[in-house]
C-alpha positions in Angstrom: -61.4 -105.5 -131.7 -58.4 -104.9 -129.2 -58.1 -100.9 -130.3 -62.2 -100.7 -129.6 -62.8 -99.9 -125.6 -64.5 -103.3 -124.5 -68.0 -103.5 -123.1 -69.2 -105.9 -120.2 -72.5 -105.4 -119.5 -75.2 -102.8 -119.4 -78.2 -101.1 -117.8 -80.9 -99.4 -116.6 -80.5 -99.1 -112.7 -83.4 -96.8 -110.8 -84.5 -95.3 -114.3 -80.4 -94.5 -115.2 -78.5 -96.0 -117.8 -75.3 -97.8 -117.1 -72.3 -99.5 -119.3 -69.4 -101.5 -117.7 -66.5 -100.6 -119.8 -63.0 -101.9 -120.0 -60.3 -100.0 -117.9 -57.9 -98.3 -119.8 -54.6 -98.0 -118.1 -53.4 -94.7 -119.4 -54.6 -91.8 -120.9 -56.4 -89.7 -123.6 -54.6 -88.9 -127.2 -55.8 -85.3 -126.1 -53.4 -85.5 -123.0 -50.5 -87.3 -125.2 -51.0 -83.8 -127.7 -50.5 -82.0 -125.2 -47.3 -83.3 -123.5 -45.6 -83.7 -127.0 -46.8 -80.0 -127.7 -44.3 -79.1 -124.9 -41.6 -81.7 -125.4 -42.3 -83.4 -128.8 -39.7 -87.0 -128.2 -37.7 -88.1 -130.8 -39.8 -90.6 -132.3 -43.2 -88.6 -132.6 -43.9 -89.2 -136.3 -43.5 -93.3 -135.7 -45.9 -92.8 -132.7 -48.3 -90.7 -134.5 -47.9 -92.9 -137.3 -48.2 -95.9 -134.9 -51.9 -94.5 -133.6 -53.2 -93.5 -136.5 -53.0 -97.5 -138.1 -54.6 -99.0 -134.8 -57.5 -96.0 -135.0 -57.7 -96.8 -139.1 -57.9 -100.6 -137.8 -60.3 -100.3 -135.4 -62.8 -97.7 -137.5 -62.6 -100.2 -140.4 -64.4 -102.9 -137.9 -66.7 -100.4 -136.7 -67.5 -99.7 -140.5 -67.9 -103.3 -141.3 -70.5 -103.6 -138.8 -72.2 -101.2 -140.5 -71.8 -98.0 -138.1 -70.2 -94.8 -138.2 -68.9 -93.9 -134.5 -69.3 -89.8 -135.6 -67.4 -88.2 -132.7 -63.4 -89.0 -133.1 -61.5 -86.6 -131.5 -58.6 -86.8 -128.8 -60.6 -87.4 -125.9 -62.2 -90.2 -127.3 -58.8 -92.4 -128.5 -57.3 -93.7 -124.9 -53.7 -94.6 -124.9 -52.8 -97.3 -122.7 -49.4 -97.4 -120.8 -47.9 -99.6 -123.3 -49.0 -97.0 -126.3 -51.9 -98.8 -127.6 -54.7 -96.8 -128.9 -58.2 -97.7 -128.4 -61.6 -95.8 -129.3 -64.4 -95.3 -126.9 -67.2 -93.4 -126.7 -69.8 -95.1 -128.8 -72.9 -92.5 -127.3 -73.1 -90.8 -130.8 -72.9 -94.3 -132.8 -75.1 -94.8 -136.0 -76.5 -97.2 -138.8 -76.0 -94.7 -141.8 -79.0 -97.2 -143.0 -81.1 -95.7 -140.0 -83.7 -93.6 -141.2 -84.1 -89.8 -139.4 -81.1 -86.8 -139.2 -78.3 -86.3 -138.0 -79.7 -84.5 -135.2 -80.8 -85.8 -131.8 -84.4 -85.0 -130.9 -83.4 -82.2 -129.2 -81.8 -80.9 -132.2 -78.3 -80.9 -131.2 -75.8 -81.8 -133.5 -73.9 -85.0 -132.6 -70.0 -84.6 -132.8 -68.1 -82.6 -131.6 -67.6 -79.1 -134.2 -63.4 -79.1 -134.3 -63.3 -82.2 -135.7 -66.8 -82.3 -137.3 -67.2 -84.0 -141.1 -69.4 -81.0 -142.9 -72.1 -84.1 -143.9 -72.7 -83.8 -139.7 -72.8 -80.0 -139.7 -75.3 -79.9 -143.4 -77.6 -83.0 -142.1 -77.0 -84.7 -145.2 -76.7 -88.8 -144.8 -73.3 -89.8 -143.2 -71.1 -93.2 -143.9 -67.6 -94.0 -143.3 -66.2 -91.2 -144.6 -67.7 -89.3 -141.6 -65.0 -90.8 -139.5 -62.2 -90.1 -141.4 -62.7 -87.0 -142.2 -62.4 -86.9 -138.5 -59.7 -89.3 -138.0 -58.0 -86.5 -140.7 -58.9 -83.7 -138.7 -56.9 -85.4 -135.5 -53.7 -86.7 -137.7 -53.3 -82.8 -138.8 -53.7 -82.1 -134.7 -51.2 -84.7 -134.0 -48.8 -83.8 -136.7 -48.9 -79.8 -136.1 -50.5 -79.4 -132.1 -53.2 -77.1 -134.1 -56.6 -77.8 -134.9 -57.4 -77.8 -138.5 -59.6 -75.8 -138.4 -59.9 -72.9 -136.3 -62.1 -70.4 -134.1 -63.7 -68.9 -130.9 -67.0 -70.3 -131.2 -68.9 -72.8 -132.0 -71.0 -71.3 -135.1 -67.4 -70.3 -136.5 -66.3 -73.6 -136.4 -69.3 -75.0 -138.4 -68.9 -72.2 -140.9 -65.1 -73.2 -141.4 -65.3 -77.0 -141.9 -68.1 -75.8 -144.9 -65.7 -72.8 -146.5 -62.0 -73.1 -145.1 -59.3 -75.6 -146.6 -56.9 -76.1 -143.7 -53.4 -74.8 -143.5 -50.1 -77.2 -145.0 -49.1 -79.2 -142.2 -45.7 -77.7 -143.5 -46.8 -74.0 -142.2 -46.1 -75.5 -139.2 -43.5 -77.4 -138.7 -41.7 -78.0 -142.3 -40.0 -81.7 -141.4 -43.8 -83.2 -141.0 -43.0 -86.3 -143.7 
């Protein structure tokens, strides 16, 4: 899909696993945030608006195969020079079909917990609406340069996405169509 990072080839090389990955001329949505935070331009609800269909586009193939990617968040959208966005990082990536939890063997929750669906953060089964609650999670961060949820640590964060409903976009900025 042309918003999904491409993969070449992979590996096992000396006992390490490799991937050969598309290079993405540009940068991370996390970076873009962050240089609109300071000077938003004129047009930042088309571009927002603008990302958010080619991320919707590119999670509905992952969902079609069947997976839920599980960690959408800024640094995981790259922005190319020419303003396409395209998601990478598929470490976390599961069949929702799969059977075990949500939990690595290690038992470390997969995600990360300021943009994490509350399915992840409960262990209870996980589909497509994972990722959007996600993909939600980084419109409202796009639209108001906050997180939608927020804290200082990681356990208040997990509490939050279970008891919290976020702030109105409006709060922050009241011309957010």
């Amino acid at each position: 899909h042309p918003n999904i990072v491409r993969v070449y080839e992979a590996g096992v090389a000396d006992g390490y696993p490799w991937i050969a990955l598309e290079y993405v001329d540009g940068t991370d949505l996390g970076t873009v945030i962050e240089t609109w935070k300071l000077a938003p331009p004129p047009n930042h609800f088309e571009q927002v608006e603008r990302f958010l269909r080619q991320m919707c586009l590119a999670l509905q193939y992952i969902h079609e195969q069947g997976l839920v990617h599980r960690d959408i968040k800024p640094t995981n959208i790259l922005i190319r020079s020419d303003s396409e966005a395209k998601i990478t990082d598929f470490g976390g990536v599961k069949d929702p079909e799969a059977t075990g939890t949500q939990l690595t063997v290690a038992g470390q929750l997969i995600g990360t917990v300021a943009f994490m669906a509350p399915e992840q953060i409960t262990g209870e089964p996980i589909d497509r609406r994972t990722d959007l609650y996600s993909l939600g999670a980084l419109l409202y961060m796009m639209l108001t340069f906050h997180r939608s949820i927020e804290s200082d640590s990681v356990a208040g964060f997990l509490a939050r996405h279970l008891t919290e409903v976020p702030k109105a976009p409006s709060e922050y900025n009241a011309s957010i169509p």
